[in-house]
N, C-alpha and C positions, 0 to 999 in steps of 0.2 A: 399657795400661788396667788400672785397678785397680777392685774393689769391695768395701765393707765393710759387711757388713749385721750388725746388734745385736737381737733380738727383744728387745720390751720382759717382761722377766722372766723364771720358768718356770713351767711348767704353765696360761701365758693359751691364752686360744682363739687359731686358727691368726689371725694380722694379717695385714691388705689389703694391706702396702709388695711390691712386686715391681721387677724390674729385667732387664734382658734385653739381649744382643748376640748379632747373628747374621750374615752372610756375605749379602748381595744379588750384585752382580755386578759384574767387571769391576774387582777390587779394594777394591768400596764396602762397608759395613757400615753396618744401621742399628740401634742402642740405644732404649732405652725403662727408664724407671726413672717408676713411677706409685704411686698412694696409693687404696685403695679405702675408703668409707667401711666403717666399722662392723668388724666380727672374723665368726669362725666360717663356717660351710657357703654361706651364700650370698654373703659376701665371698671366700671360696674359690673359690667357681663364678666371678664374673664375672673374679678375678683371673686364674683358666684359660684363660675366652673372651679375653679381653683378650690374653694371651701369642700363645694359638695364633694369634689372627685379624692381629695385629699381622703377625708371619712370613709367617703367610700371603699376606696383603696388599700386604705389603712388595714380594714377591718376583715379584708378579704386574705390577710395575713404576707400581704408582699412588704418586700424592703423595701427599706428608704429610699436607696438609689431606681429601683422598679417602681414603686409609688410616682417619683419625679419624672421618671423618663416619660410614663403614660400622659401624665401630668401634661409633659411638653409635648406634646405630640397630640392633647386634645387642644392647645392654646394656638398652635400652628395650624391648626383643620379651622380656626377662625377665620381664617384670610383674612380680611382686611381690618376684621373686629380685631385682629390680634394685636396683642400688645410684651413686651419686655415686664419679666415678671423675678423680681430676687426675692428669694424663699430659702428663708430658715423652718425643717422639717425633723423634728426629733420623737424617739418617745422614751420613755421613761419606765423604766422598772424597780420597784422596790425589792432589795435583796432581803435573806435571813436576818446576816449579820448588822441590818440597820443601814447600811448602804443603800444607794439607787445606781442601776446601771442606764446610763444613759446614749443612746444610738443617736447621732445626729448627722445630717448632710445639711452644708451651707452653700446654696446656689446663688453667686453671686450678690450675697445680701451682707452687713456690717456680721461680723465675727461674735458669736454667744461667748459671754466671759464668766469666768467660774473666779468666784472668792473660796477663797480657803480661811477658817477658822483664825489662820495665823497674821491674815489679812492678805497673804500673796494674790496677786492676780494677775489671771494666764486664760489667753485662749483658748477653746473648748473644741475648736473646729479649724481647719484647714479653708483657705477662700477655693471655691470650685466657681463652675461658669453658669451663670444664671439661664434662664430658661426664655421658652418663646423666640431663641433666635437659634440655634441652631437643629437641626434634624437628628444628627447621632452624638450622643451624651457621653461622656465618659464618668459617669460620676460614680463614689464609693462612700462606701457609709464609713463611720469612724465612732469607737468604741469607748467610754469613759468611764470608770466609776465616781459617781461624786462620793464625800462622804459624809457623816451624818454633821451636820451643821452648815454644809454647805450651802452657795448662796448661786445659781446659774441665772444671769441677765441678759434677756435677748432686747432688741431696739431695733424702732427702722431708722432710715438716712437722716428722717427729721430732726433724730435726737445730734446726731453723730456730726453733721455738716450744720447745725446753729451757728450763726455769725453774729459776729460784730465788729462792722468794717472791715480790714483785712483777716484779722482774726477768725478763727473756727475750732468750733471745741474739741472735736475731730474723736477718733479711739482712744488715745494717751491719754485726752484731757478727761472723756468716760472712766477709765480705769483709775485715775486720781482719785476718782468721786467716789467709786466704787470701794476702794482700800478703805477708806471709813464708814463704812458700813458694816466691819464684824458685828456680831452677836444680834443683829437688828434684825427680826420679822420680816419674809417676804414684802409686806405692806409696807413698813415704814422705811426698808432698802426703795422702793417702786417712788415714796413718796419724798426720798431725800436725792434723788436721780431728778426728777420733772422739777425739785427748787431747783436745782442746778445750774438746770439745763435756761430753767425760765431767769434766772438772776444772769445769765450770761450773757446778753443782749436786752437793751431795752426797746426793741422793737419787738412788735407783736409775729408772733413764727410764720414763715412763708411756707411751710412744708409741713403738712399731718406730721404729726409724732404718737409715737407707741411705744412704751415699755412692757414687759412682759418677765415678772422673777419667780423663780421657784425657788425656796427652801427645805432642806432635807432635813427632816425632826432629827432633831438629836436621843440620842439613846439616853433612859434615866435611871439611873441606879436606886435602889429599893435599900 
């Protein structure tokens, strides 16, 4: 796993991008890599809640969809600290067969994309409705096996909405970048996404950026 985080400039107020991996059970791990709106102290606070209660939640062995909904429902009891929060929230399992199964819900945040060994690349998750604005959730977990050399790329909006002038590198333009990337190490996929991204405007970014890759060891014959 790899992650590359860019704050948009220096001396901005602290930015809402956060990201997270941590140890559940039994081998699993679940990540999180989410966008809170706005900057400063009370994008600070719910970024806080949002980490801790995540782990928390996690670990207490509820699902994705149950993790989120709590999730929204402590960012709502902020009242006026509250803020609009999209949250990509998966975890990960390593199978027998060399496989990882991977559980994901995407609330309102840029779509996690899966490379395939063959170079294909496809969406990994459905858009659902991000969090912090509504009270009753409908959200559903969704089920993937990656397989072993696979490449899953999550990003926040910083990456995805990069401009120049009317131009925007947008998902497409993500996925382009991503198809050359077979056989490349978590890191050096993470590292050839942020050239990209940074070669596609010559202006310095307006908006935190985050990447966030996993790659699934491939199996080695003896």
């Amino acid at each position: 796993m790899e992650v590359i985080y860019r704050a948009a400039g220096e001396g901005n107020e602290v930015g809402g991008d956060f990201y997270d991996l941590f140890p559940i059970s039994d081998g699993a791990y679940g990540f999180a890599i989410g966008d809170v709106c706005g900057t400063g102290p009370n994008a600070a606070a719910v970024t806080g809640l949002a980490r801790h209660a995540l782990r928390l939640l996690a670990r207490e062995g509820l699902s994705g969809p149950a993790v989120l909904d709590r999730l929204n429902s402590a960012i709502l009891d902020e009242g006026a600290r509250s803020r609009f929060l999209t949250l990509l929230y998966g975890e990960l399992r390593p199978q027998e067969d060399g496989s990882a199964e991977l559980k994901v819900v995407c609330a309102g945040h840029p779509l996690p994309l899966r490379l395939r060994q063959d170079g294909t690349v496809e969406p990994a998750a459905d858009p659902q409705p991000l969090l912090g604005v509504l009270e009753d959730l409908e959200l559903y977990e969704q089920t993937v096996t990656l397989d072993p050399g696979d490449v899953l790329l999550c990003v926040t909006d910083g990456v995805t909405e990069r401009r120049e002038g009317p131009r925007m590198l947008g998902d497409d333009g993500l996925a382009d970048v991503l198809t050359t990337c077979t056989g490349l190490t978590a890191g050096a996929v993470a590292a050839r996404i942020m050239r990209a991204v940074e070669r596609f405007a010559s202006d310095a970014p307006s908006d935190d950026m985050a990447i966030l890759t996993m790659r699934v060891p491939e199996l080695h014959q003896n």
